[in-house]
C-alpha positions in Angstrom: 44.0 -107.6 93.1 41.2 -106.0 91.5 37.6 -106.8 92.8 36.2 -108.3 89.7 39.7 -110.1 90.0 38.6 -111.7 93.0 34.8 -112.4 91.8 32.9 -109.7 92.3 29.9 -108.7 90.2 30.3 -105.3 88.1 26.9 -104.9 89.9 28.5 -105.7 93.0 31.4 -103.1 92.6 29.1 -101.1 91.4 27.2 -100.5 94.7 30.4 -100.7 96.8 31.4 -97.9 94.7 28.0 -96.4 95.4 28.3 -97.0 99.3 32.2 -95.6 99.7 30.4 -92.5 97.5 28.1 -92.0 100.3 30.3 -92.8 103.4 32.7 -90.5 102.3 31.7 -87.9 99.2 33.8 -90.1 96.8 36.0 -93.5 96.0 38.8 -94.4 94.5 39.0 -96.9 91.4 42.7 -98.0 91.4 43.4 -99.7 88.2 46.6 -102.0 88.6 48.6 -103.8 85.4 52.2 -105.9 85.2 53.1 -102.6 83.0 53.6 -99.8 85.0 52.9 -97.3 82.7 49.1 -98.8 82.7 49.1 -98.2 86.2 46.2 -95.8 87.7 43.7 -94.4 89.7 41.1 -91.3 90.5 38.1 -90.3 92.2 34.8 -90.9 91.8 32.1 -88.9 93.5 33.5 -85.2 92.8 31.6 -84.6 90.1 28.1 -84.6 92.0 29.5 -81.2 94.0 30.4 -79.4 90.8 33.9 -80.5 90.6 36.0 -82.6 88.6 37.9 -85.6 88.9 41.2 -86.0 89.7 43.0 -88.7 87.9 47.2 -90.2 88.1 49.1 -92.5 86.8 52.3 -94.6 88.0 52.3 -94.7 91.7 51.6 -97.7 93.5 48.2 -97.8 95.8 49.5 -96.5 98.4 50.6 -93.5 97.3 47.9 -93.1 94.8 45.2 -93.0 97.8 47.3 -91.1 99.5 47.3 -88.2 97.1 43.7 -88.3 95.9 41.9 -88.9 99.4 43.9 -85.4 100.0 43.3 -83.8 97.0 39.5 -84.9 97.4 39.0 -84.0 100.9 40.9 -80.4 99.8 37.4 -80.1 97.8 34.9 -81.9 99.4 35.5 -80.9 103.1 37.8 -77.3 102.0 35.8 -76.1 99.4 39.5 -75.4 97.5 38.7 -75.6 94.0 41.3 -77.0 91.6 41.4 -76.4 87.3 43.3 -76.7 84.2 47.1 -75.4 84.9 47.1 -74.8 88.6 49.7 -76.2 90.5 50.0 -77.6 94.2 53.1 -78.6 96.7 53.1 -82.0 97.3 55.3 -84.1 99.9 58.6 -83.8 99.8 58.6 -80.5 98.0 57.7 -81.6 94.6 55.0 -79.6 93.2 52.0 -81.1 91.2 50.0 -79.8 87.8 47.0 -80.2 87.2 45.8 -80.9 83.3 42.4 -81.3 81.8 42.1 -84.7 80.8 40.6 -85.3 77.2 39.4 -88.5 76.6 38.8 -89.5 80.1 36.1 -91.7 79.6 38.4 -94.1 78.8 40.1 -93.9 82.1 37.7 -92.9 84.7 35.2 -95.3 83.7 32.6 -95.4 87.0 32.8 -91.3 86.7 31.5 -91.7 83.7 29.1 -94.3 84.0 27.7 -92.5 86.9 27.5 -88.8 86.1 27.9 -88.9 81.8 28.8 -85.5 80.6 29.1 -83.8 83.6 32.4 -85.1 84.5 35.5 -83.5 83.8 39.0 -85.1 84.7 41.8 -83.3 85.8 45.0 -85.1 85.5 47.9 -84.7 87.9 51.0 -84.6 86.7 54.5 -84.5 89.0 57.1 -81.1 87.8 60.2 -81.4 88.2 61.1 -78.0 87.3 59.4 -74.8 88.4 56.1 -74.0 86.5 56.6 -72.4 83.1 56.1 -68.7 82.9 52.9 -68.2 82.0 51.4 -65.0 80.5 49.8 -62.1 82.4 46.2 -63.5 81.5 47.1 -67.1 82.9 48.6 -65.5 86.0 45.5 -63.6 86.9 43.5 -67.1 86.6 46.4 -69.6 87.9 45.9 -70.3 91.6 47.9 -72.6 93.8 46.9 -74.5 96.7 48.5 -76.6 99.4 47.1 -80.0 100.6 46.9 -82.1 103.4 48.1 -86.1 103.2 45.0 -88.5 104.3 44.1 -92.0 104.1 40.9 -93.8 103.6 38.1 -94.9 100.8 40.1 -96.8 98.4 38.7 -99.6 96.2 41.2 -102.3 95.1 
């Protein structure tokens, strides 16, 4: 369940967010629903280091912590940086995209509660085919990166 599910002040969230933030450089808001296709969660805390957010949708806690305690320690603690259209290999090799999100104050919520304007969400998306061809432009700006799996500051 939730924390506000279980009775918890926003206030109270709030500053758990706020501790997990300083603990670890960032926390993770996992937003659960009986519809799987309302399922998420991303980071909060990037945005203070000049990076965005990293957002995704579908996979159960676990998994969900899993990827963005790695893709945020890849930034935080590697200084890899990560934008619109680059890609990543991910477990089992199935490669990742990463998409600007529009409209992501309606997801990432405490992101942008916290750090208004500033943020910007990257969404990450699973291909299942290679990554289109892009054009020589996109090629010189595309980069791809590799990232480690960790566990750790989740909210729930």
């Amino acid at each position: 369940m939730c924390l506000m599910c279980d009775g918890w002040s926003a206030e109270e969230v709030r500053q758990h967010i706020d501790n997990l933030i300083e603990r670890h450089g960032w926390a993770i808001p996992y937003v659960e629903s009986p519809n799987p296709r309302k399922i998420f969660g991303y980071t909060v805390g990037l945005t203070k280091i000049g990076a965005p957010e990293f957002l995704v949708r579908g996979l159960d806690m676990d998994d969900t912590v899993e990827m963005l305690n790695s893709l945020a320690s890849a930034v935080a603690l590697r200084h890899e940086r990560f934008a619109h259209g680059h890609t990543s290999d991910w477990r089992n090799g199935r490669t990742l995209y990463f998409s600007h999100m529009h409209g992501a104050t309606n997801f990432a919520l405490n992101a942008s509660s916290r750090y208004g304007n500033a943020v910007s969400v990257l969404e990450v998306h699973f291909l299942d085919q290679k990554v289109p061809e892009l054009s020589s432009a996109m090629k010189l700006r595309g980069q791809s990166a590799s990232i480690g799996l960790g566990r750790g500051n989740h909210l729930n």
